[in-house]
C-alpha angles and dihedrals in degrees: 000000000000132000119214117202130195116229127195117189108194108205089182111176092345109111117210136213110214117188133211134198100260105009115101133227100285084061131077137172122233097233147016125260122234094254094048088050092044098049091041083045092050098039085056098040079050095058097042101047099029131264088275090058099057086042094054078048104050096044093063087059116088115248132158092286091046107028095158098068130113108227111241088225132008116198127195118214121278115269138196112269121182137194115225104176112294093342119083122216121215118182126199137188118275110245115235099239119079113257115254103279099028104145126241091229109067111134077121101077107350093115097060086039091063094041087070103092086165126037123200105255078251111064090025091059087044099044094039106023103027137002101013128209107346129197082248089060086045091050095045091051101050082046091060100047096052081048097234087136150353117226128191099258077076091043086099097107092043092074093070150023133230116209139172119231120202118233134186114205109200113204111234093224121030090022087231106166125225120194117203148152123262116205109229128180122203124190116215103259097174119066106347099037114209152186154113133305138172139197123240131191115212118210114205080256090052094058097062085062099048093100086052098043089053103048086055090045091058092044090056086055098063096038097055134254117238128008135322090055093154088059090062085260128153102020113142130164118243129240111185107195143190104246105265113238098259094053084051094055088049091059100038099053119121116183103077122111094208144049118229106195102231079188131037115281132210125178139163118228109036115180138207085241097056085051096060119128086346123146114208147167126204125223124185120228129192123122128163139281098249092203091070106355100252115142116241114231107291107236125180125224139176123260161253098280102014105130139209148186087241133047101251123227117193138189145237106270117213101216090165109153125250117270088019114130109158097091137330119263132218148200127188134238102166110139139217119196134175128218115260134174109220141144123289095224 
């Protein structure tokens, strides 16, 4: 039987840098996909605990050469959370299927319905694990859309800033100078805290590493997460939590007939039958080997979201560049999914 954790990660006044494939570096994402998080988490847990250790650690999760294996942990991506007086706020990606009610006629207010990327844990357990879509959730839409107020269920972006930083790059040999814009987020640490936190889903197996995991967690803490490291960027305190009571209900639900990711996911083989009524986007993944600036193998997987008949597994992915012998390199796309009822179509 599983165990599922809770896991807040307070930037404070730390801003971050968080890079994309194919956005430069004035841009920055508000948050930090389950792959990235699982290969910064395991390089430090590498450095802390010895190359044998993360090796142990690597070979008990399934991949293309061991598909039968149960991951000893699955993560979800890391999401917005935000502190409103006594009351936390945790946000989640919107699935890509319609809740169960969602009318057929909606010009009215469509184009504002598709706009919401995140939804509050609120309104996503009642559109998509109770109730489903309510004439409340059509009229403040349409509220919304003729502009006549903003609710909180649209309070997502309120919870961070983006900024651009300029930089000056000097050229070690000719001292040719280079101005640019760095992409900084910063998440709101005065009246309305907020950061970023993820899900994980412990295996058995997975128990037995949570010191470890911690002690690694909190290392990468310190360290930074992202990029601009070097800049102080990207350091946040840890809060690993029991999972609160409305988080376990969400879990632990059962009556729903499809699997929104709440991470990437990557598998081989994917059938036509898995695919079936799903509802999916595709996000391309690649990046670089720090250590001498070669770009690891660019793979796609699905995302954050995306939803399936099926709850979807995933594997480890070996995107280790061509000519590249020092060490394999990996790049997860285990995936963690919760239960929702939605329409079919």
């Amino acid at each position: 039987m599983s165990v599922w954790k809770l896991v807040k990660l307070n930037f404070g006044r730390n801003p971050a840098h968080f890079g994309e494939v194919g956005i430069g570096m004035e841009k920055t994402s508000d948050r930090v996909r389950s792959d990235t998080l699982f290969s910064a988490w395991v390089s430090v847990y590498a450095r802390l605990f010895g190359k044998n250790a993360v090796e142990e650690l690597l070979q008990i999760f399934p991949s293309k050469e061991q598909p039968e294996l149960t991951p000893p942990f699955r993560i979800s991506s890391t999401f917005i959370y935000r502190q409103v007086g006594q009351e936390t706020i945790y946000y989640l990606p919107r699935p890509l299927k319609f809740p169960i009610n969602y009318p057929d006629d909606d010009l009215a207010f469509f184009k504002t319905y598709k706009k919401l990327n995140y939804l509050p844990l609120e309104i996503w357990q009642r559109w998509y694990q109770t109730e489903g879509f309510q004439e409340s959730d059509r009229q403040e839409l349409i509220a919304q859309t003729t502009g006549k107020k903003a609710a909180g269920t649209f309070d997502y972006k309120k919870a961070f800033k983006i900024n651009k930083v300029p930089k000056v790059a000097v050229d070690r040999v000719t001292r040719a100078t280079n101005f640019y814009h760095t992409g900084f987020v910063q998440f709101e640490w005065e009246k309305n805290p907020a950061g970023l936190y993820f899900l994980i889903q412990l295996s058995p197996e997975g128990e037995k590493l949570v010191d470890k995991l911690k002690a690694a967690l909190y290392l990468l803490g310190e360290e930074g997460l992202g990029g601009e490291r070097s800049s102080g960027a990207g350091r946040f305190q840890v809060k690993w939590l029991e999972l609160p009571e409305t988080w376990q209900k969400v879990v632990d639900f059962s009556a729903g007939n499809h699997h929104a990711l709440m991470s990437l996911f990557w598998d081989t083989p994917i059938t036509t039958d898995f695919l079936n009524q799903a509802s999916y986007d595709i996000q391309e993944r690649g990046g670089w080997i720090a250590e001498n600036q070669l770009r690891r193998k660019m793979v796609r997987m699905f995302s954050e979201g995306s939803v399936f008949l099926a709850p979807p597994q995933g594997k480890l992915v070996d995107v280790t560049p061509n000519g590249f012998n020092k060490y394999r390199i990996y790049r997860s796309g285990i995936s963690l999914s919760l239960p929702i009822k939605a329409q079919d179509k």
